[in-house]
C-alpha positions as CSV (number, residue, x, y, z in Angstrom):
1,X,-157.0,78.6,145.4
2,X,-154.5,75.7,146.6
3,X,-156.3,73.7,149.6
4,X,-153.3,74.8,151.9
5,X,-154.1,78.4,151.4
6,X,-157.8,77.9,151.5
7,X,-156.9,76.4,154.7
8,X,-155.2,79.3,155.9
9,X,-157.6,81.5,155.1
10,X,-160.5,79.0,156.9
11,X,-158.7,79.1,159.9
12,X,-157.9,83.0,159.8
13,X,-162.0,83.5,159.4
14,X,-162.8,81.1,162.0
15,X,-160.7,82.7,164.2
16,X,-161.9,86.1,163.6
17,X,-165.2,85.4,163.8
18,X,-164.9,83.3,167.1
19,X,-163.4,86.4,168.7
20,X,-166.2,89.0,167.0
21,X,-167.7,91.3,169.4
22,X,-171.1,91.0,167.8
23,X,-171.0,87.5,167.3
24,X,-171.1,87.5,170.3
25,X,-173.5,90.0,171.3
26,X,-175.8,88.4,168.6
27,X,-175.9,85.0,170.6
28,X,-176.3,86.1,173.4
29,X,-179.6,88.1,172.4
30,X,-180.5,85.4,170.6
31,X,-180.5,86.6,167.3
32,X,-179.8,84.2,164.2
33,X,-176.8,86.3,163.0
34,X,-174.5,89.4,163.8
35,X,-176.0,91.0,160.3
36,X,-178.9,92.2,162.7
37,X,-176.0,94.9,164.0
38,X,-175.5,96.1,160.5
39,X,-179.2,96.8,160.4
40,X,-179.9,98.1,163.9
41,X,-176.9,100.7,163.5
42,X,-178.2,102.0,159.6
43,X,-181.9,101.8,161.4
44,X,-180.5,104.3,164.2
45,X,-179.6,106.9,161.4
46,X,-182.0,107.0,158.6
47,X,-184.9,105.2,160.6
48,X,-186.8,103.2,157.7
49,X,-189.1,101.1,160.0
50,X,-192.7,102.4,161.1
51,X,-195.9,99.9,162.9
52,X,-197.2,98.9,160.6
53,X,-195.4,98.7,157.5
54,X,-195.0,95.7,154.7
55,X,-191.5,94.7,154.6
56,X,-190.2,92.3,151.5
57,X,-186.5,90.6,153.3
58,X,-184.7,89.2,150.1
59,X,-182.2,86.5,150.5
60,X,-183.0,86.2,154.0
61,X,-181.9,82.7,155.4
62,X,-180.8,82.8,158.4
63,X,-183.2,85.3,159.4
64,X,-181.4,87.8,161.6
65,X,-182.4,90.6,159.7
66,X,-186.5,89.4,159.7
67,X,-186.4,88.3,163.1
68,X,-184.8,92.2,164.4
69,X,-187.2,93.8,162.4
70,X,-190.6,92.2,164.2
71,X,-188.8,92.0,167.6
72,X,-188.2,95.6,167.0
73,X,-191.4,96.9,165.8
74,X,-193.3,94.5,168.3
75,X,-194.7,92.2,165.9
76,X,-196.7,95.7,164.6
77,X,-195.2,94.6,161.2
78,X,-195.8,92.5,157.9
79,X,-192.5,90.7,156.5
80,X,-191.8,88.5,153.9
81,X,-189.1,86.8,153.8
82,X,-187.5,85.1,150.1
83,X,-184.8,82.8,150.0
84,X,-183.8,79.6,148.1
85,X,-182.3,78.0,151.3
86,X,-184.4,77.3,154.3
87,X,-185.4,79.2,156.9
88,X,-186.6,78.1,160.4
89,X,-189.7,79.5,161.1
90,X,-189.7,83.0,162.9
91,X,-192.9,84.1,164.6
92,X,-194.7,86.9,162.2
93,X,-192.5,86.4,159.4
94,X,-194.2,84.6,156.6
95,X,-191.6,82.7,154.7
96,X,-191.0,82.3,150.8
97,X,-188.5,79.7,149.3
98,X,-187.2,79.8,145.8
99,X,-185.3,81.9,143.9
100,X,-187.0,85.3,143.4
101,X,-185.9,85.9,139.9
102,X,-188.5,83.6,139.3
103,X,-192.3,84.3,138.3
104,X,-193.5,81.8,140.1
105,X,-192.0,82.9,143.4
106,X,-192.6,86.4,142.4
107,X,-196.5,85.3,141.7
108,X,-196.5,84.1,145.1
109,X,-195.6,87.0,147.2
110,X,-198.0,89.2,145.0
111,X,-200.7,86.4,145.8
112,X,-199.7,86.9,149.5
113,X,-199.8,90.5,149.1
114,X,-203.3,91.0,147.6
115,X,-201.1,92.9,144.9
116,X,-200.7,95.4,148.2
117,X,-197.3,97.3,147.3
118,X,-194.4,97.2,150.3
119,X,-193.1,99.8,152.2
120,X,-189.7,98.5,152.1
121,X,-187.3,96.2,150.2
122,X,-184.3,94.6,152.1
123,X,-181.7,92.7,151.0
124,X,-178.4,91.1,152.8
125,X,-177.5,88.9,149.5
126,X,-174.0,88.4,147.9
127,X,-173.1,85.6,146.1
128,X,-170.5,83.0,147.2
129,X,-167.1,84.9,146.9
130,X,-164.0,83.4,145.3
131,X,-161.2,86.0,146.5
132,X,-161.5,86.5,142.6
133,X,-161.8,90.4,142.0
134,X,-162.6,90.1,138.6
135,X,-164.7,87.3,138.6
136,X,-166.3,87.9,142.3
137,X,-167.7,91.8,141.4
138,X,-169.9,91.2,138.0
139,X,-171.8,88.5,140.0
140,X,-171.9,91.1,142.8
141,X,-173.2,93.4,140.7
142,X,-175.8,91.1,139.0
143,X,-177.5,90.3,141.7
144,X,-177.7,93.9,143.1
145,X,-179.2,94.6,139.8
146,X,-181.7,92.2,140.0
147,X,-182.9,92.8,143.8
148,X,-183.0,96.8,142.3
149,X,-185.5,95.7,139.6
150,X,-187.4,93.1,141.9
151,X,-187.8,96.7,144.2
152,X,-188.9,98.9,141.5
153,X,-191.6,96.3,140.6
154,X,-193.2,95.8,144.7
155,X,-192.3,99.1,146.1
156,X,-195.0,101.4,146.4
157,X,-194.6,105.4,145.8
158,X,-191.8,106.7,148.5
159,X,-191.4,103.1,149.4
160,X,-187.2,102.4,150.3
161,X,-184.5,100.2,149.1
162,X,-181.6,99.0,151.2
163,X,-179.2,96.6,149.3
164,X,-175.8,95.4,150.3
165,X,-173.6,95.7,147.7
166,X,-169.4,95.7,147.0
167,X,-167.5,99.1,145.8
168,X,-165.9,98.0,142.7
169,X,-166.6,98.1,138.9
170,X,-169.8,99.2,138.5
171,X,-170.6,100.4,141.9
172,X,-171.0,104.0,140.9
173,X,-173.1,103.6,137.7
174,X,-175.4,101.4,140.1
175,X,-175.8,104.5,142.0
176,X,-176.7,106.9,139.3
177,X,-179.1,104.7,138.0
178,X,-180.8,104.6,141.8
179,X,-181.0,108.0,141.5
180,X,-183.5,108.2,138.5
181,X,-185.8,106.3,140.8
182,X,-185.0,107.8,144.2
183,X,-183.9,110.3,146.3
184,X,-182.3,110.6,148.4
185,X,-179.6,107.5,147.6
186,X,-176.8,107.0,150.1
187,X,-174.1,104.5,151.2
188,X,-173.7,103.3,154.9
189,X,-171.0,101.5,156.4
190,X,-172.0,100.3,159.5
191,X,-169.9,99.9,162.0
192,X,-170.7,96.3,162.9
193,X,-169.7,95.3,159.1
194,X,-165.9,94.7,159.0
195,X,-163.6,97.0,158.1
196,X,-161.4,94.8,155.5
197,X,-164.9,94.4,153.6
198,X,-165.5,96.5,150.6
199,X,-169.6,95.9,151.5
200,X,-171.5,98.2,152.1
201,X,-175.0,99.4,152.5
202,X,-177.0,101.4,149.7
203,X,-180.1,103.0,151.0
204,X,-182.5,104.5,148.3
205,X,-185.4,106.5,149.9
206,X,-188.3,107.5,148.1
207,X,-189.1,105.9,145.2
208,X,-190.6,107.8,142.5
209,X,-192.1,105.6,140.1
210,X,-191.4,107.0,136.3
């Protein structure tokens, strides 16, 4: 991408996002990002959280997501929250960094755990995006593969999944392969998640260990 176009398009974001409604909304409540509307509105429909339940929050720097999950269960909640940036501490959210593809961060969180299995796995990730179709979607795809296996390993039995991911190549064989594991397995596209975004939201309910 030429530095005039990636100019452009800098200033087109910048100016979208200055003039988001739930940017907005988000700092004025306080919250770390506008992501916590994409959770809020898939939490209003399929309604994951419960007091008292062990969530895992992968890739979660800034924390938006952690922080509207304790705020909204009242701090009646356990979270973990794994990322390789930092993360300013959030009240009741125990905090993880390092890349969670890796044993020893892995070893951690099941130290934490007392090998306890969690209710729920969460994850906002997506890797830096080039405007590259072909080369943006594998990488899309890799790491939604990977936060599905890190899930099958720490989920207990009818524990969920919720993963962002990006319809493209691959999207649909990701699904079927959800479906050996869980059921139901849907796809949400909250409102609050742009509409000239190909993410969206795959919830796995469920899980039925084989």
């Amino acid at each position: 991408m030429s530095k005039k176009r990636f100019n452009k398009t800098s200033q087109a974001w910048l100016k979208e996002h200055s003039s988001d409604i739930y940017v907005k909304q988000a700092h004025l409540a306080g919250y770390r990002s506008r992501a916590v509307y994409k959770l809020a509105q898939i939490e209003a429909r399929d309604h994951l959280f419960h007091p008292n339940m062990t969530v895992v929050d992968l890739g979660a720097s800034p924390g938006g997501w952690s922080q509207w999950i304790t705020q909204h269960l009242h701090h009646k909640v356990t979270v973990f929250a794994l990322d390789i940036l930092p993360l300013e501490p959030l009240p009741g959210v125990t905090f993880i960094q390092g890349d969670f593809r890796e044993s020893a961060v892995v070893d951690n969180l099941l130290n934490q755990l007392n090998d306890k299995k969690v209710d729920l796995v969460i994850s906002d990730m997506a890797p830096n995006i080039s405007g590259i179709k072909d080369f943006d979607q594998p990488r899309i795809m890799l790491l939604a593969e990977l936060a599905k296996n890190f899930a099958l390993e720490i989920l207990a039995p009818q524990g969920h999944f919720l993963t962002k991911i990006f319809q493209g190549e691959g999207f649909d064989n990701y699904i079927k392969e959800l479906r050996t594991y869980f059921k139901p397995v849907v796809s949400r596209k909250p409102t609050a998640s742009r509409s000239r975004s190909s993410e969206v939201y795959v919830l796995a309910k469920n899980y039925n260990k084989k």
